[in-house]
Backbone bond lengths (Angstrom), bond angles and torsions (degrees), N, CA, C in turn:
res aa  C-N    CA-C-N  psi(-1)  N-CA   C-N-CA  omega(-1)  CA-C   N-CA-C  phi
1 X - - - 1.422 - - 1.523 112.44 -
2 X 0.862 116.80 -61.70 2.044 138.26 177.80 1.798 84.41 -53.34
3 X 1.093 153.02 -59.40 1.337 139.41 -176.69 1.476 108.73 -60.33
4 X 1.433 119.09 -63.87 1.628 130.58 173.61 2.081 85.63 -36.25
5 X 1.401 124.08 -94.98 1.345 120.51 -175.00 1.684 114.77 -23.62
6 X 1.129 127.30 -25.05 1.520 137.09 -163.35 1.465 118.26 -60.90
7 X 2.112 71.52 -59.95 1.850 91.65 174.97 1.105 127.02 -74.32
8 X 1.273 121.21 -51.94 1.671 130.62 156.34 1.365 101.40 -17.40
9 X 1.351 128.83 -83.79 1.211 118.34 -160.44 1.498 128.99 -83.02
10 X 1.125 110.20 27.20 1.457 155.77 176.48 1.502 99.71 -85.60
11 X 1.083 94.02 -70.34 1.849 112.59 -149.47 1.500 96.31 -91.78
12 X 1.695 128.74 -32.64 1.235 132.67 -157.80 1.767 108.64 -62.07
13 X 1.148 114.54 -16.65 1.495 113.55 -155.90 1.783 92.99 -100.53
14 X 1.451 105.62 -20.67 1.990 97.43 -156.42 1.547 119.18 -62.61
15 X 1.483 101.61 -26.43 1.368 110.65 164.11 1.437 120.40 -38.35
16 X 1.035 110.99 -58.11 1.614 131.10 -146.15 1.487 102.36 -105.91
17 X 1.650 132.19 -22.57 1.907 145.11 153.86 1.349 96.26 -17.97
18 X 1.512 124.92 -83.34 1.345 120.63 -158.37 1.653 113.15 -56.56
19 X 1.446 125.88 -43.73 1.309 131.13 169.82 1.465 122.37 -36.24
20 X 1.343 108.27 -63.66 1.696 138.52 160.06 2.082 107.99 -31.97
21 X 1.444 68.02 -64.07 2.301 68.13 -172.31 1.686 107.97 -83.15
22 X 1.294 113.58 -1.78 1.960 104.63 169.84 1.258 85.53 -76.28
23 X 1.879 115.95 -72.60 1.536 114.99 -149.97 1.911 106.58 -65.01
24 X 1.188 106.91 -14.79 1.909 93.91 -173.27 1.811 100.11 -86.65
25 X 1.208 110.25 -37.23 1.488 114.73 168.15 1.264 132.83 -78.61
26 X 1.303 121.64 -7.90 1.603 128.45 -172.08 1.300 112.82 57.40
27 X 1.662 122.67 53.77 1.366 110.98 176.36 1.415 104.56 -124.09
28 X 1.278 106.33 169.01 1.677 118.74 -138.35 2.095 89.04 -91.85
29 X 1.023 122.13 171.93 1.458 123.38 170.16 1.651 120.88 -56.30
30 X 1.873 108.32 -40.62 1.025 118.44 -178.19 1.652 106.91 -81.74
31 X 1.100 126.90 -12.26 1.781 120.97 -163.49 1.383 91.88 -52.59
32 X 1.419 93.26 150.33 1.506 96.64 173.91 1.971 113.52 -107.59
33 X 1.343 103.25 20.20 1.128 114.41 -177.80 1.722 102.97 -90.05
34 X 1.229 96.83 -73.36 2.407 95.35 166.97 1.492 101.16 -8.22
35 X 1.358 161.48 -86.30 1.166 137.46 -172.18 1.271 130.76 -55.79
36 X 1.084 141.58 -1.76 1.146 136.50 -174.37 2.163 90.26 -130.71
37 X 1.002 122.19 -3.64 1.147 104.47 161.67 1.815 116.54 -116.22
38 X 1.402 93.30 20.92 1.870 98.01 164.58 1.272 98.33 -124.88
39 X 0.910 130.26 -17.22 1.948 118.27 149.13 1.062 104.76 -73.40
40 X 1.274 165.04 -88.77 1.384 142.03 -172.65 1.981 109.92 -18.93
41 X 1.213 100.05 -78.18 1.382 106.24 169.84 1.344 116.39 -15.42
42 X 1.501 115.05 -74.04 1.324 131.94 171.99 1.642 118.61 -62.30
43 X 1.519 116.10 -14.23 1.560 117.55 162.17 1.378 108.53 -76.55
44 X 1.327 127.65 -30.08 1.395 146.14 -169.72 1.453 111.38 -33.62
45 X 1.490 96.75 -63.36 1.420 131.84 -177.37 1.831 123.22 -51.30
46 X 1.348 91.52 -54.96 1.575 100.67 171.58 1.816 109.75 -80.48
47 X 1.461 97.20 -29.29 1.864 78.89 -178.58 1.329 103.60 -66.10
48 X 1.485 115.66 -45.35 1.730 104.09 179.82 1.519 108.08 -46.85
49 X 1.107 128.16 -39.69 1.805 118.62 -161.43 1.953 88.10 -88.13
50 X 1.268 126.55 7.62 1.046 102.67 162.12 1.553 122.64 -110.34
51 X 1.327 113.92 -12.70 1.660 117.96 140.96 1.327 117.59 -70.86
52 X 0.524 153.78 -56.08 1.380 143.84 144.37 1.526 141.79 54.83
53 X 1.587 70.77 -111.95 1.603 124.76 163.85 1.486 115.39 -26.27
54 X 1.608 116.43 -59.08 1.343 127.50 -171.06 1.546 101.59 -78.30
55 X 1.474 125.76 -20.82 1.574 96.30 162.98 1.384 122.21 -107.08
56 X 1.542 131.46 -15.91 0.729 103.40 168.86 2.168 136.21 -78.23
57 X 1.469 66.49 -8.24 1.940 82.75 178.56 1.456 108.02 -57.32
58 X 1.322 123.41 -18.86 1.489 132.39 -169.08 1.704 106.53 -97.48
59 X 1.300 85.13 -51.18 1.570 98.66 -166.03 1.676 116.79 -74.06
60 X 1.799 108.74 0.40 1.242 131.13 169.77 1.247 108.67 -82.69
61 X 1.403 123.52 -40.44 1.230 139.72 -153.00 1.659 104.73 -86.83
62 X 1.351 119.32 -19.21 1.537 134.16 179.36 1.212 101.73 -100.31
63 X 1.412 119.69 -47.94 1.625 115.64 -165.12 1.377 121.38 -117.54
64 X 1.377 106.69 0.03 1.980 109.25 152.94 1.485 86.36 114.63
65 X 1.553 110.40 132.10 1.194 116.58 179.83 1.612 114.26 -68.47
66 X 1.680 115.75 -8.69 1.848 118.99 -171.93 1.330 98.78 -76.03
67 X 1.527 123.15 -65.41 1.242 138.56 -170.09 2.145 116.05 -49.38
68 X 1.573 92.51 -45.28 1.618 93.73 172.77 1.925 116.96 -78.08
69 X 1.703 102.59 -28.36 1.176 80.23 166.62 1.624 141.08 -80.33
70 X 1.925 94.42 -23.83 1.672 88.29 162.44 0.806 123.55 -73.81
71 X 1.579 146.59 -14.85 1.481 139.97 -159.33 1.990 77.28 -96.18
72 X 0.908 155.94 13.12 1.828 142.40 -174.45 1.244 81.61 -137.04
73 X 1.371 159.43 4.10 1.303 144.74 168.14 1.297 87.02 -106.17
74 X 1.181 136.77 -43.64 1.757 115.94 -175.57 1.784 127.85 -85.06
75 X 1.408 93.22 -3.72 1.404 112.68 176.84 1.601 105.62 -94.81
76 X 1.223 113.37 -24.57 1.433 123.32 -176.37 1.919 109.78 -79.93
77 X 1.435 110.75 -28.11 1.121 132.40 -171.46 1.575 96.81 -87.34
78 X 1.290 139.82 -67.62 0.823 125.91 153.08 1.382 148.87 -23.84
79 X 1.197 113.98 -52.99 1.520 122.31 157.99 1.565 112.49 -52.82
80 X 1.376 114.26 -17.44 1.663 115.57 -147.12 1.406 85.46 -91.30
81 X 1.722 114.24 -40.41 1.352 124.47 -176.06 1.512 110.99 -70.59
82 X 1.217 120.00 -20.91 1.600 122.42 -178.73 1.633 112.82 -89.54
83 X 1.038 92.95 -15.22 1.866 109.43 -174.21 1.820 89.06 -83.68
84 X 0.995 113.25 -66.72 1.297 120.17 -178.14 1.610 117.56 -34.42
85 X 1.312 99.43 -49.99 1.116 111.68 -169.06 2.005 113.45 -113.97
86 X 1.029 122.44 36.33 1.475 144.87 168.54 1.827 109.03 -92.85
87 X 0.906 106.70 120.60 1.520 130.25 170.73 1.679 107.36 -79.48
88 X 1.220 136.58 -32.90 1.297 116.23 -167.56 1.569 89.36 -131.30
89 X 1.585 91.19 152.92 2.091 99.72 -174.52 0.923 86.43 -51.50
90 X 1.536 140.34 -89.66 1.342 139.26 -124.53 1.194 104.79 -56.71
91 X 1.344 136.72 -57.97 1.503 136.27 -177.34 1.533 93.02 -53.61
92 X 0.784 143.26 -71.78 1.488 119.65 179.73 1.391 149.51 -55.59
93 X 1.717 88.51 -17.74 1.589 73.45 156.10 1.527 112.11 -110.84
94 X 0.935 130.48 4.41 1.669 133.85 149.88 1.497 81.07 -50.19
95 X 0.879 130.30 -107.15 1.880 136.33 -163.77 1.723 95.81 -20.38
96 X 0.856 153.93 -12.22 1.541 132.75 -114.92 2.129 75.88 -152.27
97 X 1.345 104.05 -29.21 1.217 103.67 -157.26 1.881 99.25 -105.87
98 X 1.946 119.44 -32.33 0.813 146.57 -164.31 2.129 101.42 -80.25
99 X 1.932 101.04 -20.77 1.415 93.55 -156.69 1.605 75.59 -79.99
């Protein structure tokens, strides 16, 4: 289930990346910058889960894999809600990078 939730909120935002970085950046429909700054955006995401990774994989292993995964599903939800709701790129993808 917690994997099924993983991807979803992975994938849930990509729709809506390019929308996010015209209106937080002021760029026009044609810029040719919007793709390469909603892949960053969208790199954001996995580099955070690739710092990550190495502590909580440990810190599961001491303190019970139930307890670390809800406390990173509700921190992840949170961020998801701050990403959503962030006015300037950078705060979002700090958020984007932080979920």
């Amino acid at each position: 289930g917690v994997m099924f939730v993983d991807g979803v909120n992975m994938m849930l935002v990509f729709p809506f990346v390019p929308f996010l970085v015209r209106s937080t950046l002021r760029l026009s429909l044609e810029d040719p910058n919007t793709p390469l700054m909603s892949g960053l955006m969208g790199a954001a995401f996995l580099l955070g889960q690739f710092f990550a990774s190495p502590v909580y994989g440990p810190l599961s292993d001491r303190r019970g894999r139930r307890p670390v995964l809800l406390s990173c599903m509700a921190v992840s939800t949170a961020f998801l809600l701050a990403f959503g709701l962030a006015e300037s790129y950078w705060f979002a993808m700090a958020c984007r990078f932080l979920q």
